[in-house]
N, C-alpha and C positions, 0 to 999 in steps of 0.2 A: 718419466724421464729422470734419469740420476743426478745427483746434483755435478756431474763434471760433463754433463750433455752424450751420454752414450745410450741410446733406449738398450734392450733386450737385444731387439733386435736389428738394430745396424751391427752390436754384437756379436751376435751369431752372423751375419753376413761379412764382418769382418774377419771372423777366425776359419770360414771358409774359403778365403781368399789366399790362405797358407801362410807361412812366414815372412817378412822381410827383412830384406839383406839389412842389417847393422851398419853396413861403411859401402862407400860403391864398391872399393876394388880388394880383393882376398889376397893375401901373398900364401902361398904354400914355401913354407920354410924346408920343412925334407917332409918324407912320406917314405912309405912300406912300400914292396915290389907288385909292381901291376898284375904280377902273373897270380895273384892271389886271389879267391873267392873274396875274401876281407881285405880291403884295406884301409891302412890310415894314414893320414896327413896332419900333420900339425903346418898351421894356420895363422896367422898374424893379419890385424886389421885394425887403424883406428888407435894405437896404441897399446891393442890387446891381446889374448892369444886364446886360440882354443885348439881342440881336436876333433877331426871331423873324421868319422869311419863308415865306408861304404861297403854296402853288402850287395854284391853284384848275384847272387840268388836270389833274396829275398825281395833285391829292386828299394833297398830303402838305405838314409844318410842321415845319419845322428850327427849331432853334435854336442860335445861339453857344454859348459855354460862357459861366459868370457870371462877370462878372467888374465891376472900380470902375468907378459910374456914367461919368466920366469918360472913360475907353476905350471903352463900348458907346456913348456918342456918337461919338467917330470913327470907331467904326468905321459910323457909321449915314452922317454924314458923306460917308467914303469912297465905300459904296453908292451916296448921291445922283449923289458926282459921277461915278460911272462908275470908280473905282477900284479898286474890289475888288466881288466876287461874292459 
């Protein structure tokens, strides 16, 4: 056992359990057009902001990391314009 009480394996049986939510409740601030394979949403929770983009082919939702609302605007920004991925 680790010194902060985590064995290996509650480890591995917690990182299979998927992520958990950061804040209970998400605001989606604006977002991209539904009609799209990809979309994105910028994101506000908790005092923070990210961007969350869904890929309705591939079945899968990323997220940035959290970070001041301020930054997950440009970087949402960015996206519109074709700047960054």
């Amino acid at each position: 056992m680790s010194r902060i009480g985590i064995t290996c394996r509650n480890l591995a049986e917690n990182l299979r359990e998927g992520p958990r939510p950061r804040a209970p409740r998400i605001r989606v601030i604006s977002h991209t057009c539904e009609c799209r394979e990809t979309t994105y949403e910028l994101c506000a929770a908790a005092g923070q902001g990210f961007v969350r983009r869904t890929d309705r082919v591939k079945r899968t939702i990323r997220e940035t990391a959290w970070t001041l609302t301020a930054t997950a605007r440009r970087i949402f920004q960015q996206i519109l314009r074709g700047e960054a991925r």
